[in-house]
C-alpha positions as CSV (number, residue, x, y, z in Angstrom):
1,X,56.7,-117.0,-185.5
2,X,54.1,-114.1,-184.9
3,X,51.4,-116.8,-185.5
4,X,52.8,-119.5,-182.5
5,X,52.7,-116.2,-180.6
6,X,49.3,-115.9,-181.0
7,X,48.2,-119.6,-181.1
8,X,50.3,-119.6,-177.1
9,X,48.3,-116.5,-176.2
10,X,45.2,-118.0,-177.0
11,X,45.9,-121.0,-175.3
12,X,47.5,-119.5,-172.2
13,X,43.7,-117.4,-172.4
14,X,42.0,-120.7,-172.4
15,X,43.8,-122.6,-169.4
16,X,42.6,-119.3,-167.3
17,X,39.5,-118.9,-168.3
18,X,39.5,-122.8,-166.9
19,X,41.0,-121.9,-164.2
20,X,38.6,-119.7,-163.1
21,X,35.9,-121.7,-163.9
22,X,36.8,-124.2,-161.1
23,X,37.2,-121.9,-158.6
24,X,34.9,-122.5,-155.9
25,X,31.6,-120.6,-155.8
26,X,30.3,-117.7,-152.9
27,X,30.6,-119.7,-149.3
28,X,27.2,-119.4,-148.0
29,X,27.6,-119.2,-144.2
30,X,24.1,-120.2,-143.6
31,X,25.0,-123.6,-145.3
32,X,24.0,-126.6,-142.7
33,X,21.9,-124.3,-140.7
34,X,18.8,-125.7,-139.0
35,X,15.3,-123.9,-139.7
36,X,15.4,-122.9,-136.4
37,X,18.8,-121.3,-136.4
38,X,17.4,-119.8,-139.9
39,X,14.4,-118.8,-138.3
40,X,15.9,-117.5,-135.3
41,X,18.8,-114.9,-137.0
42,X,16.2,-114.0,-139.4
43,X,13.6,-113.3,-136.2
44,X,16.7,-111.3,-135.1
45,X,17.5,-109.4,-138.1
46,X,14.1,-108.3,-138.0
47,X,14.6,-107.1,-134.9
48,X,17.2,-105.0,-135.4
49,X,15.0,-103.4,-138.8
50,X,17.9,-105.2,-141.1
51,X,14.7,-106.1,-143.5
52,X,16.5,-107.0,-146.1
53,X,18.9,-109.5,-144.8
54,X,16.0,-110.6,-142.6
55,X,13.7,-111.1,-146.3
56,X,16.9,-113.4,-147.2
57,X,17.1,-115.4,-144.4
58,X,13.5,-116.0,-144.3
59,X,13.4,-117.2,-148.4
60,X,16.2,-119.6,-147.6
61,X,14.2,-121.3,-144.5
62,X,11.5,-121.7,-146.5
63,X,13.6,-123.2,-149.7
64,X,15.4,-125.4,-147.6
65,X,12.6,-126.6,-145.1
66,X,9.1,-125.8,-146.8
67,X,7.2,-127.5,-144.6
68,X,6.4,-126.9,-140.2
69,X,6.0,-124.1,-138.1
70,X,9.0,-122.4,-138.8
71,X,8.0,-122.0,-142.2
72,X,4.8,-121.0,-141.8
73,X,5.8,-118.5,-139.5
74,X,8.9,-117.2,-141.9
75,X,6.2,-116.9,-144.6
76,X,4.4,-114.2,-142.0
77,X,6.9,-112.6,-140.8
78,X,8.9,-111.9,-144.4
79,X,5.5,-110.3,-145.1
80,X,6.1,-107.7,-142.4
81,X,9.4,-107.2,-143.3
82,X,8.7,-106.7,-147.2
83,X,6.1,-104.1,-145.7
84,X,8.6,-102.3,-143.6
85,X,11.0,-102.5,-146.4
86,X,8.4,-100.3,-148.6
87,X,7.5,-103.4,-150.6
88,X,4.1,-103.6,-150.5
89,X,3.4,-105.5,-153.5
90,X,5.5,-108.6,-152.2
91,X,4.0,-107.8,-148.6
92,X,0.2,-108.3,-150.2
93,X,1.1,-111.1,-152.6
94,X,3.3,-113.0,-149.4
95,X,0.0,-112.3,-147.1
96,X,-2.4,-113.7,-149.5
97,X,-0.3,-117.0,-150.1
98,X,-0.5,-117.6,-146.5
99,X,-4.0,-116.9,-145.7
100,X,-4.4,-119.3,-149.4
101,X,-2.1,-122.0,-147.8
102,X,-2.7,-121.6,-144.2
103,X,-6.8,-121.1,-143.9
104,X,-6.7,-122.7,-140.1
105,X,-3.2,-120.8,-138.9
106,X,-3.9,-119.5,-135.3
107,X,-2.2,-116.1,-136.3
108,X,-4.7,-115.9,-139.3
109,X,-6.6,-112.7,-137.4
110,X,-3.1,-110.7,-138.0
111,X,-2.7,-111.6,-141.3
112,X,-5.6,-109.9,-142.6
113,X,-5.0,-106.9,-140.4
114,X,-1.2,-107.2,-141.6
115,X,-3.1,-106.9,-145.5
116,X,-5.1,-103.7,-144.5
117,X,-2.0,-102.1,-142.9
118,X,0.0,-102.4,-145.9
119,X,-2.8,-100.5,-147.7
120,X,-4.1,-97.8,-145.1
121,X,0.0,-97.3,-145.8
122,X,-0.2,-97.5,-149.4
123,X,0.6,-94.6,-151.7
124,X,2.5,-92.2,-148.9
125,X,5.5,-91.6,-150.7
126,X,8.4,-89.3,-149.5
127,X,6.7,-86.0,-149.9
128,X,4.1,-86.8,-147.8
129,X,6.2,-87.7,-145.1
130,X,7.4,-84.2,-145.0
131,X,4.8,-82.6,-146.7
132,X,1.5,-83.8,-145.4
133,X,-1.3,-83.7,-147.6
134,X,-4.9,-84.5,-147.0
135,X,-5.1,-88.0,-147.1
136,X,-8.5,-88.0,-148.8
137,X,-7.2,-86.6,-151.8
138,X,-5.5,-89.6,-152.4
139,X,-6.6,-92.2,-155.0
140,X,-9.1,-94.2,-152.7
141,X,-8.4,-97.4,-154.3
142,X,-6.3,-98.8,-151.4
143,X,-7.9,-97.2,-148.6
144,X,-11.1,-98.9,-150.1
145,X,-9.0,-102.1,-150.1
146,X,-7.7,-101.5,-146.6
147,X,-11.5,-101.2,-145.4
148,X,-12.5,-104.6,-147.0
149,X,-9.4,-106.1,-145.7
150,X,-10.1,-104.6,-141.8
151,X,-14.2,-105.1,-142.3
152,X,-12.9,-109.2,-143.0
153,X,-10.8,-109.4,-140.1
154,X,-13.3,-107.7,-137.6
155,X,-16.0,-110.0,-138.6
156,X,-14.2,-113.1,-138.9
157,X,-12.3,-112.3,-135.6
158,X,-14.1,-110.4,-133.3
159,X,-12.4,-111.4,-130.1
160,X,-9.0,-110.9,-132.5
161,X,-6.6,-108.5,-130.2
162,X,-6.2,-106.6,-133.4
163,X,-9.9,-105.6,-134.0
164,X,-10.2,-102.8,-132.0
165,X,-7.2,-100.6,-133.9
166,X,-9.0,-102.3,-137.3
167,X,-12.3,-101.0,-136.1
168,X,-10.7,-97.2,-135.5
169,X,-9.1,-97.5,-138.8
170,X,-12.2,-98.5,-140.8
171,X,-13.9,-95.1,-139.2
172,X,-11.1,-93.5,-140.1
173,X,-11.2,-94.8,-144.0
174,X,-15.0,-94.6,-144.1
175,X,-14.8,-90.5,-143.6
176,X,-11.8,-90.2,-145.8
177,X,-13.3,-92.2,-148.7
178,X,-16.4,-89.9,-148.3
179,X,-14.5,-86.8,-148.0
180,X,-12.7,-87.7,-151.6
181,X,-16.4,-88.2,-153.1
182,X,-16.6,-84.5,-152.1
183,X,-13.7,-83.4,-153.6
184,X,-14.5,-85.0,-156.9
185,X,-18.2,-83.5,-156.6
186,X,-16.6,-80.3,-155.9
187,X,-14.2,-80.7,-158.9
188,X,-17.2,-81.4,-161.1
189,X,-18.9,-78.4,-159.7
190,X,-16.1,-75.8,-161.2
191,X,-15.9,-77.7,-164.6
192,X,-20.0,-77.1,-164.7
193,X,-20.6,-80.6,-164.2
194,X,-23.3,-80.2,-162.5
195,X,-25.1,-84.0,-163.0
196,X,-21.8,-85.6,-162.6
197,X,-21.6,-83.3,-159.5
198,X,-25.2,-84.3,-158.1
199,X,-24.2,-88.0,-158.1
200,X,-20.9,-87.6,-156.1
201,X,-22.7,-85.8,-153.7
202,X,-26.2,-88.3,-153.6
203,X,-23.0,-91.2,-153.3
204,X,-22.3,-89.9,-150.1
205,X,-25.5,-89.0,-148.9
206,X,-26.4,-92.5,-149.6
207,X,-23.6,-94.8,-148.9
208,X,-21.5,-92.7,-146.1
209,X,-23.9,-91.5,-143.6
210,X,-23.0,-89.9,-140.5
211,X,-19.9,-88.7,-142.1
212,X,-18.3,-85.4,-141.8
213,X,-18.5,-85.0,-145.2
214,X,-22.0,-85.0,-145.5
215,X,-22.8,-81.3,-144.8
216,X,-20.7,-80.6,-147.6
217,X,-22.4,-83.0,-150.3
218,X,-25.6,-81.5,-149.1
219,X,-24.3,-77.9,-149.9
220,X,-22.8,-79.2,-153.0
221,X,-26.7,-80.8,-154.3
222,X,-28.4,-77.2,-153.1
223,X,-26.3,-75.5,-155.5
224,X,-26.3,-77.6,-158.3
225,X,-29.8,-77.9,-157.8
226,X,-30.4,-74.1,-158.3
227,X,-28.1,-73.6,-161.1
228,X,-29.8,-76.2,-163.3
229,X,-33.4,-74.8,-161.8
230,X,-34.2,-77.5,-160.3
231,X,-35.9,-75.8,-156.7
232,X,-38.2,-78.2,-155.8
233,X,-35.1,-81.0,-154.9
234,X,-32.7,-77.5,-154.1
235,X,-35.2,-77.0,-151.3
236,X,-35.6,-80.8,-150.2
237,X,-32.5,-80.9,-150.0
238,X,-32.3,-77.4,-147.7
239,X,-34.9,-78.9,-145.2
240,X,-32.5,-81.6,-145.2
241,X,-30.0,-79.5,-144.2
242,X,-31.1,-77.5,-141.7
243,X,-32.9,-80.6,-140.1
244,X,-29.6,-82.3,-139.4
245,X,-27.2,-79.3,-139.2
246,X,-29.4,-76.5,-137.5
């Protein structure tokens, strides 16, 4: 008896495990959409900053109708959205697909300066929203990024609407990067570095002219100059000095 209990358990277990099996799956309300009905509630999701349901909406039009305008443009615009949504990798990795897959788009000028947004943006994390820090003391390896990706945009597309704010950026990158080359020299300066310290400062010197930081590398060579007795380039590098900053 105990054992045709158990042999009608298990089959009771069976027939609703089966049961469940055939129930029908998730209803996906955007099932028979159009790409432009996709397109357009994802364009309005966006909108609204709902970036993730917009991201979802935009994947699905691009699944279901990879190819015309409205995919192109969904394969932009999720780009943005993964970049609003603190995504950055997907945001550079979408960006570069499309300027890959779409060499001749018309709105090829704001990919690019879409690509050094997301870096310039790079690397702020919560603190820094409250807690400012110097933004040169940053690792420089997406602001140099974020240059390369600005420099392409302003000389491929001069007349691009978006070159002006790239151009502004890149000035703003180009003293940053050469403030951090300062930093390091100076960090190199109170471990008694004082080689590694001489070709921070000579980097700058060299390869960020016209910089704010420059007055400072020059300080930074003068000193290490002295302290390894080298007077003859301590004092080249004075008259340098007082030339250019009287």
């Amino acid at each position: 008896m105990p054992l045709l209990r158990l042999f009608l358990l298990g089959l009771l277990t069976l027939n609703l495990l089966a049961g469940c099996s055939l129930l029908p799956d998730e209803i996906d309300e955007t099932k028979g959409w159009s790409a432009q009905k996709l397109y357009a509630k994802a364009k309005e999701n966006l909108s609204e900053g709902n970036y993730e349901r917009a991201i979802e909406l935009y994947e699905k039009l691009e699944a279901r109708y990879p190819f015309g305008r409205y995919a192109q443009q969904a394969l932009l615009e999720s780009a943005y959205a993964y970049y609003k949504y603190d995504e950055p990798d997907t945001a550079i990795a979408t960006l570069d697909r499309f300027i890959k897959t779409y060499p001749q788009h018309p709105h090829l000028d704001y990919a690019y300066y879409l690509k050094g947004l997301v870096n310039f943006n790079r690397g702020r994390n919560l603190i820094d929203r409250f807690l400012p820090r110097d933004p040169s003391e940053r690792d420089p390896g997406a602001a140099r990024q974020s240059f390369f990706d600005f420099q392409t945009l302003v000389k491929r597309f001069p007349a691009s609407p978006y070159s002006k704010d790239a151009t502004q950026r890149m000035l703003f990158l180009r003293n940053n990067l050469a403030s951090y080359e300062v930093h390091v020299a100076d960090y190199y300066m109170r471990r008694h570095a004082y080689v590694a310290a001489i070709n921070r400062a000579e980097y700058v010197i060299e390869h960020f002219p016209r910089t704010p930081a420059v007055p400072d590398a020059l300080e930074i060579l003068i000193r290490a100059y002295r302290i390894l007795d080298l007077n003859d380039l301590a004092e080249d590098a004075l008259r340098v000095y007082r030339l250019n900053y009287p």
